[in-house]
Z-matrix of the N, CA and C atoms (Angstrom, degrees):
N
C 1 1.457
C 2 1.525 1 109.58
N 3 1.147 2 122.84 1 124.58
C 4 1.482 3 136.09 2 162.82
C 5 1.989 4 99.26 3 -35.71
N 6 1.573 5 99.12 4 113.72
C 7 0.939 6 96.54 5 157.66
C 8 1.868 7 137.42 6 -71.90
N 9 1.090 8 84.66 7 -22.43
C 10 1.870 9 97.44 8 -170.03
C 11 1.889 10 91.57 9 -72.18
N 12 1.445 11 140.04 10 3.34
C 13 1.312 12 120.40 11 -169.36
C 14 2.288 13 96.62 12 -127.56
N 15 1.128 14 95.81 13 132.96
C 16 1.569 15 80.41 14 163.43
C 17 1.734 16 147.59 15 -92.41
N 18 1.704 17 75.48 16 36.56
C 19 1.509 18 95.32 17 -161.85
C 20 1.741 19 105.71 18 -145.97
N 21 1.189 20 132.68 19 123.78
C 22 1.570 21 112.76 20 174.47
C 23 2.065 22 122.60 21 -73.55
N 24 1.358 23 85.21 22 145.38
C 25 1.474 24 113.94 23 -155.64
C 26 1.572 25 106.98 24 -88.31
N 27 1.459 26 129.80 25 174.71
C 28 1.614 27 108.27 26 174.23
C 29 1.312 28 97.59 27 -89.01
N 30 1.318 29 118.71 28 150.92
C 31 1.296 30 133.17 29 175.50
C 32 1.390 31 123.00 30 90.19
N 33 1.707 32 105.69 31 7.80
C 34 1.534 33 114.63 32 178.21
C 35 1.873 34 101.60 33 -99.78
N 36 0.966 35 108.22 34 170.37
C 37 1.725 36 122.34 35 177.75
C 38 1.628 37 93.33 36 -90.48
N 39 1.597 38 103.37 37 121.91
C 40 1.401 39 122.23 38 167.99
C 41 1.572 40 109.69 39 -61.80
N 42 1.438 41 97.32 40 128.89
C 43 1.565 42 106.53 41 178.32
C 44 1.639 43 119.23 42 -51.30
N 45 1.370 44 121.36 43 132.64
C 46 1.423 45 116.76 44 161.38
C 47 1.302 46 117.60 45 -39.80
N 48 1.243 47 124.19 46 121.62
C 49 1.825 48 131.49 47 178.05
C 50 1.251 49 113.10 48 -110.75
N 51 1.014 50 147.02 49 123.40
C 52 1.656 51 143.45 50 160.64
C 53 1.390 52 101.79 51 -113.67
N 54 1.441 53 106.93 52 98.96
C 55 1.315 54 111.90 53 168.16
C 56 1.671 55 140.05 54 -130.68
N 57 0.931 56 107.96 55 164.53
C 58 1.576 57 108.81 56 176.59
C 59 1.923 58 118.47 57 -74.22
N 60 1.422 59 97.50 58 145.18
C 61 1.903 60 80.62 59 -174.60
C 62 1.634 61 78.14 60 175.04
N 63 1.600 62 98.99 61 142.66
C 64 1.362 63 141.97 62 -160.17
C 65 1.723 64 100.02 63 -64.56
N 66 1.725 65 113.29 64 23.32
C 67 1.414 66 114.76 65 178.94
C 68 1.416 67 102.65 66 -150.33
N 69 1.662 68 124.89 67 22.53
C 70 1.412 69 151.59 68 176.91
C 71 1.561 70 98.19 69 90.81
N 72 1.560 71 100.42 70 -146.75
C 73 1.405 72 115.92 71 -168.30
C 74 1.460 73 115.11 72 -67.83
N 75 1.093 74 153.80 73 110.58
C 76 1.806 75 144.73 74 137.54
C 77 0.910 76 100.28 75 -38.54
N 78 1.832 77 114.07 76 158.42
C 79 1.330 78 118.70 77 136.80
C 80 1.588 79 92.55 78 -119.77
N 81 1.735 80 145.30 79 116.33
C 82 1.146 81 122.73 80 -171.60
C 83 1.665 82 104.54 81 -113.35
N 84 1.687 83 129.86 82 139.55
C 85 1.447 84 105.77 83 17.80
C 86 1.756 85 107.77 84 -106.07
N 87 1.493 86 124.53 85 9.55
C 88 1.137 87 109.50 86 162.18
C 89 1.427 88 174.45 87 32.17
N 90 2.062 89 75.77 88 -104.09
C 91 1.513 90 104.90 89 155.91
C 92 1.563 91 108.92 90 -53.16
N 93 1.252 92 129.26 91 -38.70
C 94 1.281 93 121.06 92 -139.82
C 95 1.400 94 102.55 93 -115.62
N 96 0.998 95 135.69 94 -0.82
C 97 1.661 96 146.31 95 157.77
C 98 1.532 97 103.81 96 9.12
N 99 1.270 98 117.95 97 142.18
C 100 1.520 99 116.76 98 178.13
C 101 1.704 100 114.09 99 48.66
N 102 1.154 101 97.39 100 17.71
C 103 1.517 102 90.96 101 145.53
C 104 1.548 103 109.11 102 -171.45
N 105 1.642 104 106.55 103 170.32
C 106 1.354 105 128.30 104 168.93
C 107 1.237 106 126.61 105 -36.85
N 108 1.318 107 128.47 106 143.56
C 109 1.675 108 120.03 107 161.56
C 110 1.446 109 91.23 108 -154.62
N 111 2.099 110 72.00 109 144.12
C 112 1.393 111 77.02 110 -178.83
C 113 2.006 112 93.40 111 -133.74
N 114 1.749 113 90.27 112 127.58
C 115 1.282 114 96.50 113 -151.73
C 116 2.067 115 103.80 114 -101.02
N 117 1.187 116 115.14 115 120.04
C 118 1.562 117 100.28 116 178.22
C 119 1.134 118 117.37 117 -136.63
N 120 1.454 119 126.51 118 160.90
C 121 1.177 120 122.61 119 -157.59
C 122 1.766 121 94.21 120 -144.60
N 123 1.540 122 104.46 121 141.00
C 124 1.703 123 125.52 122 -163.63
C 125 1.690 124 92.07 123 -124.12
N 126 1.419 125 91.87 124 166.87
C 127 1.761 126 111.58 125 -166.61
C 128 2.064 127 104.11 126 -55.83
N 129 1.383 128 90.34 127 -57.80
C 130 1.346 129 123.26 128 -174.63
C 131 1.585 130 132.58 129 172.22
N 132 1.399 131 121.59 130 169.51
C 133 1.233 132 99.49 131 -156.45
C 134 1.711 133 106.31 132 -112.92
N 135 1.257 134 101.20 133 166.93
C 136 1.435 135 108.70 134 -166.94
C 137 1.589 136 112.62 135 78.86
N 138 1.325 137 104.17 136 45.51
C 139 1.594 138 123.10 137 -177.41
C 140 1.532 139 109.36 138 -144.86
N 141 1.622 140 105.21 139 143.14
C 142 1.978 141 111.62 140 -155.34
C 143 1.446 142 104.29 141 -68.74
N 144 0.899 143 119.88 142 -42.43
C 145 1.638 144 105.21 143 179.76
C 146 1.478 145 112.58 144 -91.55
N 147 0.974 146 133.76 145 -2.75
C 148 1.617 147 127.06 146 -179.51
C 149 1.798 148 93.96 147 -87.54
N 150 0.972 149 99.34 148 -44.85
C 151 1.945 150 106.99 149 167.55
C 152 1.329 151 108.30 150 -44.65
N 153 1.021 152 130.74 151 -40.19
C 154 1.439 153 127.09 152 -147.86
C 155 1.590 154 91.06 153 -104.77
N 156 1.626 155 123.37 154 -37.17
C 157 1.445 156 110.68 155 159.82
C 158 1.478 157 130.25 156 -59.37
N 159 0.965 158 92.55 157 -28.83
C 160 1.846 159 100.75 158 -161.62
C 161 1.918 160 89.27 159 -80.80
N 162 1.354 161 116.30 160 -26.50
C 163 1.130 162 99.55 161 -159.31
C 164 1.920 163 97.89 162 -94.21
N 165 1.307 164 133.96 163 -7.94
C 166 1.139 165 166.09 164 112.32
C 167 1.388 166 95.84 165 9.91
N 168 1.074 167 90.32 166 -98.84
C 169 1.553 168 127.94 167 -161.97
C 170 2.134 169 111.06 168 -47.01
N 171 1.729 170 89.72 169 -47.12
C 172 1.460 171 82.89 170 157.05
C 173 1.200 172 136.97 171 -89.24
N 174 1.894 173 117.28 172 -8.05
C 175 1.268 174 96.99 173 154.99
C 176 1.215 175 141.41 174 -70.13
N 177 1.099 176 116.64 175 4.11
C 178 1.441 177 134.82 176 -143.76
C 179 1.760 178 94.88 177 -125.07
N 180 1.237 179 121.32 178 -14.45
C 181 1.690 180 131.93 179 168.68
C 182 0.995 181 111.46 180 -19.69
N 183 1.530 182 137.66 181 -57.81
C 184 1.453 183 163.61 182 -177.24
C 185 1.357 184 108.03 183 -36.13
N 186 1.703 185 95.57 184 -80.37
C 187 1.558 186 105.40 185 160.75
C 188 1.800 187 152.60 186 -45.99
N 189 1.431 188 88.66 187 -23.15
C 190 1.796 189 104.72 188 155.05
C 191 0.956 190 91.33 189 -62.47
N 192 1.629 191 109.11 190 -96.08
C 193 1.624 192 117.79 191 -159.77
C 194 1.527 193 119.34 192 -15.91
N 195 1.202 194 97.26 193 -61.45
C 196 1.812 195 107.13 194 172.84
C 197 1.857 196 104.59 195 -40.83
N 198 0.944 197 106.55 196 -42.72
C 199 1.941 198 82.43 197 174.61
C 200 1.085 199 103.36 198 -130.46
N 201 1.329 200 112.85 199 60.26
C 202 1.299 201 123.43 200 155.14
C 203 1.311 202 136.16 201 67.97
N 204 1.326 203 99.43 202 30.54
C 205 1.736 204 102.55 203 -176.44
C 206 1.222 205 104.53 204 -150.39
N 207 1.732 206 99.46 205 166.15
C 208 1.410 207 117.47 206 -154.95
C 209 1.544 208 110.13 207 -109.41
N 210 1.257 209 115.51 208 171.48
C 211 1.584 210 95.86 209 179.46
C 212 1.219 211 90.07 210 -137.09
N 213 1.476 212 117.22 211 174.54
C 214 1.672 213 126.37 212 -129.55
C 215 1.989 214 102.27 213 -172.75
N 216 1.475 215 123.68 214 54.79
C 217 1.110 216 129.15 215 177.00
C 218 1.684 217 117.67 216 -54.35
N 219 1.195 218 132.55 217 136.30
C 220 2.028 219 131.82 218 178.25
C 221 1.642 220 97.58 219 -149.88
N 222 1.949 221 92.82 220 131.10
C 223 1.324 222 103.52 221 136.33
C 224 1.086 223 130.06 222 -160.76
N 225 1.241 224 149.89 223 151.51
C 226 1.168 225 120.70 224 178.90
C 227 1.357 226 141.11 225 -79.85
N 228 1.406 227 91.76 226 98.74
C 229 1.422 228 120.01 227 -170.44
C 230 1.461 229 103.40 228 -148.40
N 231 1.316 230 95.09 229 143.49
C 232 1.877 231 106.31 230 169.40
C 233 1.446 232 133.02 231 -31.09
N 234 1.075 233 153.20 232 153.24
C 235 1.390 234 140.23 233 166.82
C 236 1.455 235 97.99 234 -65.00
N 237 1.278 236 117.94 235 -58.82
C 238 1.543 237 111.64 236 168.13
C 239 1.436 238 137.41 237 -32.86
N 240 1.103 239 114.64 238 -19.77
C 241 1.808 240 135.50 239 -178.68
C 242 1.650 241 90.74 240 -87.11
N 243 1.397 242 101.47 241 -74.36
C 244 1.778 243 97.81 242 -176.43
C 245 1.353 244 109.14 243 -35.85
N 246 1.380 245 115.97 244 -71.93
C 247 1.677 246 105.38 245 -175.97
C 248 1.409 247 120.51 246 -47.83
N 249 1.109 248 119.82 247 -65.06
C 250 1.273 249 99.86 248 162.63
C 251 1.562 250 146.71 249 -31.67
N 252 1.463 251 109.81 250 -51.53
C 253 1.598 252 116.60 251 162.76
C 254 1.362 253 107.12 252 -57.01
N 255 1.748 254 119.73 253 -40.86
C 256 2.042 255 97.35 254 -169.70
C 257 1.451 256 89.86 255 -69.63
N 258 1.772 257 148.75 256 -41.70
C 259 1.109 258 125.65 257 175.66
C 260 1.560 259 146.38 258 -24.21
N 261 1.526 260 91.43 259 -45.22
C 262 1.305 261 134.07 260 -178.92
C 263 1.887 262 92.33 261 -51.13
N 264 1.273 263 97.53 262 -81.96
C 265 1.359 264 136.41 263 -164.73
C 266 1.440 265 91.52 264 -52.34
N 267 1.149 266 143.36 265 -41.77
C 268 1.469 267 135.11 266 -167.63
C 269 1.627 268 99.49 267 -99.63
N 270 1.230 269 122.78 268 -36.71
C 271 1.928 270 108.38 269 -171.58
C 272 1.899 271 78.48 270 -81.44
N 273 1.111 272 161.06 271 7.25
C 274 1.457 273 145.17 272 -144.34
C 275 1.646 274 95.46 273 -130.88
N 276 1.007 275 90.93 274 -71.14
C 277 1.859 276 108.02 275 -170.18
C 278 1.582 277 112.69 276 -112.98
N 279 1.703 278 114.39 277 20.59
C 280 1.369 279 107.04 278 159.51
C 281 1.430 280 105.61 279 48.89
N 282 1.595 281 117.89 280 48.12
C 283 1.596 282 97.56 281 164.64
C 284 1.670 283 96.94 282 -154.30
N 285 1.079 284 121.43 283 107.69
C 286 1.227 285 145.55 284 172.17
C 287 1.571 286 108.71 285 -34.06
N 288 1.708 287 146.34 286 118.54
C 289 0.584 288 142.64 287 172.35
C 290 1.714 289 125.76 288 -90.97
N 291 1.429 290 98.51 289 92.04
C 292 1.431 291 109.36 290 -168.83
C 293 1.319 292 164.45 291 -92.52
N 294 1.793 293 93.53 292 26.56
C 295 1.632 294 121.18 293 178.90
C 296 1.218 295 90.08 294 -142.22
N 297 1.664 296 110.24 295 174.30
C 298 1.510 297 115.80 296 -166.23
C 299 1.529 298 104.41 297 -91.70
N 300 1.508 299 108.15 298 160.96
C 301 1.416 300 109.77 299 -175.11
C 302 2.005 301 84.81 300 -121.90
N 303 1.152 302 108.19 301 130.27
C 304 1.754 303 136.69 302 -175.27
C 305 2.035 304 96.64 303 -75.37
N 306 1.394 305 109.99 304 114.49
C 307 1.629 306 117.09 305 177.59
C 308 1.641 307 90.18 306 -74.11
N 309 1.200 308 121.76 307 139.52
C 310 1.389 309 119.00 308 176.07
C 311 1.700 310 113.57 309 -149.45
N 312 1.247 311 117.03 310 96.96
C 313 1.745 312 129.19 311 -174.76
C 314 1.760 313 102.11 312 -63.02
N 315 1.358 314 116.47 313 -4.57
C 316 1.396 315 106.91 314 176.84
C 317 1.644 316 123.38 315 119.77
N 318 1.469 317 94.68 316 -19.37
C 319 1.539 318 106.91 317 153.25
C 320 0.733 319 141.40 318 -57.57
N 321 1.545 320 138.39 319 -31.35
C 322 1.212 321 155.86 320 167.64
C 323 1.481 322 130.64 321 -83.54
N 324 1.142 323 106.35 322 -25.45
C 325 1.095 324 130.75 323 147.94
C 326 1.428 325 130.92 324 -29.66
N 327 1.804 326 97.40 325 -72.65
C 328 1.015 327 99.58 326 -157.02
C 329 1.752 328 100.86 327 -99.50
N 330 1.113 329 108.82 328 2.25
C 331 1.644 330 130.22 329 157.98
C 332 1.807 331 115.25 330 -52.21
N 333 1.073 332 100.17 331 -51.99
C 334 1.577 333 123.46 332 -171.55
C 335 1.660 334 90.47 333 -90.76
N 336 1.787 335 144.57 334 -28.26
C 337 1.130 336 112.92 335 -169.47
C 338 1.548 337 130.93 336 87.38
N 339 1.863 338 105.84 337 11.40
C 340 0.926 339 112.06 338 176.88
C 341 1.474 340 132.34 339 -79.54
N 342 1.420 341 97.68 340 -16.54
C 343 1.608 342 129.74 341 173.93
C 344 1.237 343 122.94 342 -55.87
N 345 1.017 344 133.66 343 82.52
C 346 1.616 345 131.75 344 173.81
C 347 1.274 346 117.33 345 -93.49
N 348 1.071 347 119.56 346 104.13
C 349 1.493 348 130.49 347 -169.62
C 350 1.856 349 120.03 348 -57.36
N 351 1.785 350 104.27 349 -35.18
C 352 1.710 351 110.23 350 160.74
C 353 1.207 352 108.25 351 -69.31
N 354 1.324 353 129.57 352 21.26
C 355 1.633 354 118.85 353 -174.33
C 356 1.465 355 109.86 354 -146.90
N 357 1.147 356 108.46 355 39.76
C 358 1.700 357 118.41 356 177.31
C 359 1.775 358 106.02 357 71.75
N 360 1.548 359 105.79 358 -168.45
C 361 1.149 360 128.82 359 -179.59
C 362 1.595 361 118.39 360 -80.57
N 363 1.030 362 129.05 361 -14.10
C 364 1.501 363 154.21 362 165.43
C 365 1.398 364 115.40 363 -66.64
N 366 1.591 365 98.82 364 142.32
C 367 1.525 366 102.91 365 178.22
C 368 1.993 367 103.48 366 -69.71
N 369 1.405 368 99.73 367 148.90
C 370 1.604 369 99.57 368 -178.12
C 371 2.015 370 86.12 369 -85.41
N 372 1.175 371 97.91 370 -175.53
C 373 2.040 372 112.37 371 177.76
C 374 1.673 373 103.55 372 -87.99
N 375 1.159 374 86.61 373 83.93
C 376 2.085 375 89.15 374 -179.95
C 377 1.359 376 103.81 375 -105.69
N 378 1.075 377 132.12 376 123.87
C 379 1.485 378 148.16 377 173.48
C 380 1.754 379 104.16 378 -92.92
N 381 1.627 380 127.74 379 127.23
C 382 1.164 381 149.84 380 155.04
C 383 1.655 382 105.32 381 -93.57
N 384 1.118 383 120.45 382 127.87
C 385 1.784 384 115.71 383 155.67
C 386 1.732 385 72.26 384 -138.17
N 387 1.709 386 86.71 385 123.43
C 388 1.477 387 109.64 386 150.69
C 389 1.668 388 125.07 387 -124.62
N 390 1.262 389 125.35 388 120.79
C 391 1.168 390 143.31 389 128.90
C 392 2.012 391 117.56 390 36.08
N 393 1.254 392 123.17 391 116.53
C 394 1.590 393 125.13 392 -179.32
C 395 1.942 394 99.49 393 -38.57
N 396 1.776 395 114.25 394 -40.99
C 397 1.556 396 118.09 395 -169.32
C 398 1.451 397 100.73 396 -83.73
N 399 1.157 398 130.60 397 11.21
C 400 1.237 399 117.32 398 -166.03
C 401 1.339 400 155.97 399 93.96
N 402 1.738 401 77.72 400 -18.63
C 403 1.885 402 95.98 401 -174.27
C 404 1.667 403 110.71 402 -83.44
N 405 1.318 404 106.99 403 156.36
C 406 1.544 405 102.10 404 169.30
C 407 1.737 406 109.92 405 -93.45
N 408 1.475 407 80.87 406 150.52
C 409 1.576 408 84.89 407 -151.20
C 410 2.337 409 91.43 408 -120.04
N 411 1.068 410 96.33 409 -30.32
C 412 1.571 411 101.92 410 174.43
C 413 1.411 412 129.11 411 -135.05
N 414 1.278 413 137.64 412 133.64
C 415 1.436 414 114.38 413 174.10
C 416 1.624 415 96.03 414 -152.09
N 417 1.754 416 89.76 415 150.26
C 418 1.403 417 109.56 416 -167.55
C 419 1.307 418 126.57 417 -137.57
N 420 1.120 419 111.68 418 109.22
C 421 1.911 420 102.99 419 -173.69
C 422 1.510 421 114.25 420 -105.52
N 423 1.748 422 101.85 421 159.19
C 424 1.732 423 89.66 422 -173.17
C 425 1.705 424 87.82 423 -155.55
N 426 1.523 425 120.79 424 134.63
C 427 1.234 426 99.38 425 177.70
C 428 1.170 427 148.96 426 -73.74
N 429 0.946 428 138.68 427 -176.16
C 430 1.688 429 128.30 428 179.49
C 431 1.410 430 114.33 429 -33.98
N 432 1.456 431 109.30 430 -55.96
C 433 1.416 432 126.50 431 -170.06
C 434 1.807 433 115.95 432 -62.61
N 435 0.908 434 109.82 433 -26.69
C 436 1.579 435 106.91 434 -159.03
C 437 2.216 436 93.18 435 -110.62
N 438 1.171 437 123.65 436 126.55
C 439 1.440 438 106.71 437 160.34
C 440 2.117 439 122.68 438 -86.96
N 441 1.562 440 84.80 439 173.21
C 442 1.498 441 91.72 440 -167.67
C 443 1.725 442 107.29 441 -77.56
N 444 1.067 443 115.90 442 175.63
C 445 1.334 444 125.96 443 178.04
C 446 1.378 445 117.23 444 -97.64
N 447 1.299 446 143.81 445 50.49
C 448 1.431 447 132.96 446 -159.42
C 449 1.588 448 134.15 447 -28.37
N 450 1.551 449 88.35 448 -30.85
C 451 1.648 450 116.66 449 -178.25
C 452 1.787 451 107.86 450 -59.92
N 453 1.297 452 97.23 451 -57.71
C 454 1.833 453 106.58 452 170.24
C 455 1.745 454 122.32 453 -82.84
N 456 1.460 455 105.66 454 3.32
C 457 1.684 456 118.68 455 149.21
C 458 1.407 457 125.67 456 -75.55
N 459 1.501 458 120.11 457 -20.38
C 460 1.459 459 149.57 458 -151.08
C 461 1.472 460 94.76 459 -114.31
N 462 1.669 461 118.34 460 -55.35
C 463 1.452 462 99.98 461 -163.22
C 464 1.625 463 97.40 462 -101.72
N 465 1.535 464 135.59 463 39.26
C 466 1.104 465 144.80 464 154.69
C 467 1.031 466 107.86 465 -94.72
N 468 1.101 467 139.71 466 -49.06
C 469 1.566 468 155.74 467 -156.43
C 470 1.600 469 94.89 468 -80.89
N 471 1.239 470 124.32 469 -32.93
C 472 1.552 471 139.49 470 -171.82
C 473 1.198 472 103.55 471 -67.64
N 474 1.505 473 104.43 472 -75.94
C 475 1.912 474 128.32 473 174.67
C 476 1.578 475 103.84 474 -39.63
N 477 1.290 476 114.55 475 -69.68
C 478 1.507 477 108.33 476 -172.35
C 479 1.528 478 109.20 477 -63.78
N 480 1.343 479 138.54 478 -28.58
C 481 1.591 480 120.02 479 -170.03
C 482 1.902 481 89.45 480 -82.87
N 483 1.580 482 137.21 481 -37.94
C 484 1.135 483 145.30 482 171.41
C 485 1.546 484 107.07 483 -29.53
N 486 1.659 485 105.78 484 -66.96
C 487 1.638 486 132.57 485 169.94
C 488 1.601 487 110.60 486 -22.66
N 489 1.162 488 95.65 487 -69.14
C 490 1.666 489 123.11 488 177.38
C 491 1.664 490 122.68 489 -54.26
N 492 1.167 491 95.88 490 -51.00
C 493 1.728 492 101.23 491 -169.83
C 494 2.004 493 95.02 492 -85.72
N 495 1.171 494 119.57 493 -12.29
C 496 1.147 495 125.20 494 -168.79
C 497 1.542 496 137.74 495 -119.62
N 498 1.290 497 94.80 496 -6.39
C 499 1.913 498 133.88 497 172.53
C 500 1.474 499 83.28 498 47.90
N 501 1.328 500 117.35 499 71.86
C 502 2.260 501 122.73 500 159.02
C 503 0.948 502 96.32 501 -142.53
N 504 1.167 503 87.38 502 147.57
C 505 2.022 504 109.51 503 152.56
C 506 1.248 505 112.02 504 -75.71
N 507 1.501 506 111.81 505 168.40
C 508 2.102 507 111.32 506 -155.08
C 509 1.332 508 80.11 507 -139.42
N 510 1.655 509 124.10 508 136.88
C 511 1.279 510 105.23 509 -158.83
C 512 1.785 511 95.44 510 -121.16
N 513 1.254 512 134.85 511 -178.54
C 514 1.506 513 130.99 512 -176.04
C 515 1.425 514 104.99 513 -21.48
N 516 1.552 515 119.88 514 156.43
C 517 1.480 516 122.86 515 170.27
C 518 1.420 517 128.75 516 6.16
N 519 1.698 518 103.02 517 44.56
C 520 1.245 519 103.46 518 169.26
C 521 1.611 520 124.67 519 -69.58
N 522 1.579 521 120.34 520 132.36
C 523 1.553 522 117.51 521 57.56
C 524 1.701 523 87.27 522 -95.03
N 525 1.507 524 130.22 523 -13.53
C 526 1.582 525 116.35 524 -124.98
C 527 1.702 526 82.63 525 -117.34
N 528 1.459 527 123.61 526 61.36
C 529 1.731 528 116.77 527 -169.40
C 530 1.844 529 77.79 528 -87.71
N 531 1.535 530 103.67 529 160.55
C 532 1.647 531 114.51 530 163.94
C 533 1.258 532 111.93 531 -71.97
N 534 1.330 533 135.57 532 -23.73
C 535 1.126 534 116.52 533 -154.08
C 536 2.037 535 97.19 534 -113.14
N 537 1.266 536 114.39 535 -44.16
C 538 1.313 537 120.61 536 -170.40
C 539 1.847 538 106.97 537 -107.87
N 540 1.314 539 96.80 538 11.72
C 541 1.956 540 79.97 539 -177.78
C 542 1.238 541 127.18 540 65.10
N 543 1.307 542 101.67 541 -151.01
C 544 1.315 543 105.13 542 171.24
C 545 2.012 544 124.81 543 -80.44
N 546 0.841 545 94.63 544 -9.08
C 547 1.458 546 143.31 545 -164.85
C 548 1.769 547 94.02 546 -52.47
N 549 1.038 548 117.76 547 126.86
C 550 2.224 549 118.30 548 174.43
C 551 0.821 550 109.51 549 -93.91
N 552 1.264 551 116.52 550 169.57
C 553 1.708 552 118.69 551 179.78
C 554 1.776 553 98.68 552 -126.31
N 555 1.427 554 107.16 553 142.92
C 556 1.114 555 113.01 554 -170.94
C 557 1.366 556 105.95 555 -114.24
N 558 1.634 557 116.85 556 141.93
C 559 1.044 558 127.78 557 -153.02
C 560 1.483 559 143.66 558 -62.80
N 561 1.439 560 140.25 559 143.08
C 562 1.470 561 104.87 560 -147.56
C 563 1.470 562 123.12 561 -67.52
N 564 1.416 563 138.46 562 -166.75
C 565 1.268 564 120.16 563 144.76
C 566 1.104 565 131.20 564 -78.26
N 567 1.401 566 133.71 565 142.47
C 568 1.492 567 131.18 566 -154.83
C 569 1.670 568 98.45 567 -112.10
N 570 2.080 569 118.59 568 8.23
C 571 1.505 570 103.93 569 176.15
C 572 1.163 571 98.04 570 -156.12
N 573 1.127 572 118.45 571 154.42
C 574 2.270 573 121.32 572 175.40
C 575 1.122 574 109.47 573 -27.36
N 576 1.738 575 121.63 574 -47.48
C 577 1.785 576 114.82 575 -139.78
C 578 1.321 577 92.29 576 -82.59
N 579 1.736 578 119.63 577 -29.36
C 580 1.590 579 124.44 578 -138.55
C 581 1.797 580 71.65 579 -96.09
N 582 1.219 581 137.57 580 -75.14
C 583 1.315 582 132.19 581 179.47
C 584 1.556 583 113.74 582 -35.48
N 585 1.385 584 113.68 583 3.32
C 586 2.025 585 93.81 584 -172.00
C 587 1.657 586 77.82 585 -110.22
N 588 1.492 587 127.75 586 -40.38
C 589 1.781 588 110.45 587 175.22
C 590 1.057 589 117.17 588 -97.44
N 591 1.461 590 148.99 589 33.02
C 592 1.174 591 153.51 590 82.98
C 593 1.659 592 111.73 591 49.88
N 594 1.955 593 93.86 592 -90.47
C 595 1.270 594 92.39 593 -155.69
C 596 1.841 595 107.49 594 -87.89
N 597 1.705 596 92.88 595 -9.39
C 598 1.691 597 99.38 596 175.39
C 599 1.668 598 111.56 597 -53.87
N 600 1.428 599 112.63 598 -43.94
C 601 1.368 600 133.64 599 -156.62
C 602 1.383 601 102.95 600 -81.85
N 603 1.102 602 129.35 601 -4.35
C 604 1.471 603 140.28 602 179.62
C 605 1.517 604 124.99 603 -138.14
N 606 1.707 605 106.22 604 -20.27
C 607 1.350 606 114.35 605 152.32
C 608 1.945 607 90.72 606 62.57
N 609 1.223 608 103.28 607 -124.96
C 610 1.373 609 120.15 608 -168.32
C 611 1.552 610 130.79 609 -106.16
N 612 1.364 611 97.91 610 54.51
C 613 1.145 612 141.72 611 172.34
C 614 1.782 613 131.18 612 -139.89
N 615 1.737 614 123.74 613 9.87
C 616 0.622 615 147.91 614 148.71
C 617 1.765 616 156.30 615 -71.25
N 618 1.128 617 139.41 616 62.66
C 619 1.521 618 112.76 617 -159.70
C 620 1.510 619 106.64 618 -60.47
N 621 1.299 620 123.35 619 -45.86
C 622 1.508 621 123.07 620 170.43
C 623 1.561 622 108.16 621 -136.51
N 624 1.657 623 119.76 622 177.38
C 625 1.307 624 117.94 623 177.47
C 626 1.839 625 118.50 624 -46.81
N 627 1.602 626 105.90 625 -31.41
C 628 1.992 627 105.21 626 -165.74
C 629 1.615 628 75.53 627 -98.23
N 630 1.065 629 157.93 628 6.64
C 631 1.236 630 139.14 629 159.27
C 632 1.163 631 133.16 630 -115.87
N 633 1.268 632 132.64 631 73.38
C 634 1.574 633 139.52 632 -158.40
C 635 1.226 634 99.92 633 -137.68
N 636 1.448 635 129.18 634 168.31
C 637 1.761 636 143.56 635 -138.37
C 638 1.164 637 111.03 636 165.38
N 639 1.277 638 115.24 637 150.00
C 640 1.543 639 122.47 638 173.91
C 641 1.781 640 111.89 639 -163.19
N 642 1.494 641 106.46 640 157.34
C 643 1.568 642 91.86 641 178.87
C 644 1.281 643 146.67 642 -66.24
N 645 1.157 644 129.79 643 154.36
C 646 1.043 645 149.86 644 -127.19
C 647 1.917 646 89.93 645 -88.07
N 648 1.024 647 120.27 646 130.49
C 649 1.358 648 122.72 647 -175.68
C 650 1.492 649 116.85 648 -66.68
């Protein structure tokens, strides 16, 4: 972790966590070796839109798993509050709450940077997806007021493991960008010679040498 920040940054190694959460002890990211997490944190519980994520988020369980990642609910609130609220949430809205939610007195919190001081005493909606090595690889904040999109939590997590296994760039709302489809963009040239065959090497699949693409594997 970048020392000069009091909060981890993308591309820093997620802090060791040993924590408490409504599925026993974590140790995060650890436990979870060889795969994804994607870690988020809500105001508190027994509140209308954090409900409507959490209940989101577990329908949607399936679809982590499917590429390999775990999910990772925080707020500061009791372990006792969580259980209770997924109760809530399952005799209420029939939907089983099905990854652990992290008990957090405020330490962790403010470790991770979730704390925004113009925004009350409450965690703001900060999204972590970190990386099989550990590193953080995305982060996303949204305030209390407004909820997250799970759908564009899902096709980030997609793009970046795609990114990775595939050495491209993933370009606006990929697969479905207007201009390139589903289609990646491959990376610029980083020297004259590699930029002067560029557009030979791609022919008609190019608008210029730093902008070239091809399909999607």
């Amino acid at each position: 972790m970048n020392e000069t920040n009091s909060f981890p940054l993308i591309g820093d190694k997620f802090p060791e966590l040993n924590v408490q959460t409504t599925m026993g002890i974590k140790n995060i990211p650890q436990d979870y070796k060889s795969k994804w997490i994607v870690l988020f944190s809500h105001p508190a519980d027994f509140t209308p839109v954090c409900t409507t994520e959490f209940y989101s988020f577990a329908q949607k369980k399936d679809e982590f798993t499917n590429i390999n990642t775990e999910l990772l609910g925080l707020s500061m609130d009791q372990v006792f509050s969580h259980i209770k609220w997924g109760e809530w949430i399952k005799d209420n809205l029939k939907q089983e709450i099905n990854f652990p939610i992290i008990e957090d007195n405020g330490q962790i919190a403010t470790k991770l940077g979730m704390l925004h001081p113009n925004k009350g005493t409450n965690t703001v909606r900060a999204v972590f997806i970190i990386d099989p090595k550990g590193i953080i690889r995305l982060i996303m904040y949204y305030p209390q007021e407004i909820g997250r999109n799970v759908n564009e939590i899902i096709r980030s997590l997609k793009a970046l493991q795609y990114a990775d296994k595939y050495t491209v760039a993933i370009p606006e709302n990929w697969p479905n960008n207007s201009l390139l489809q589903d289609k990646v963009i491959i990376p610029p040239a980083k020297d004259i010679e590699t930029a002067k065959k560029r557009k030979e090497e791609y022919k008609d699949s190019c608008y210029d040498w730093w902008l070239c693409y091809k399909n999607k594997e």
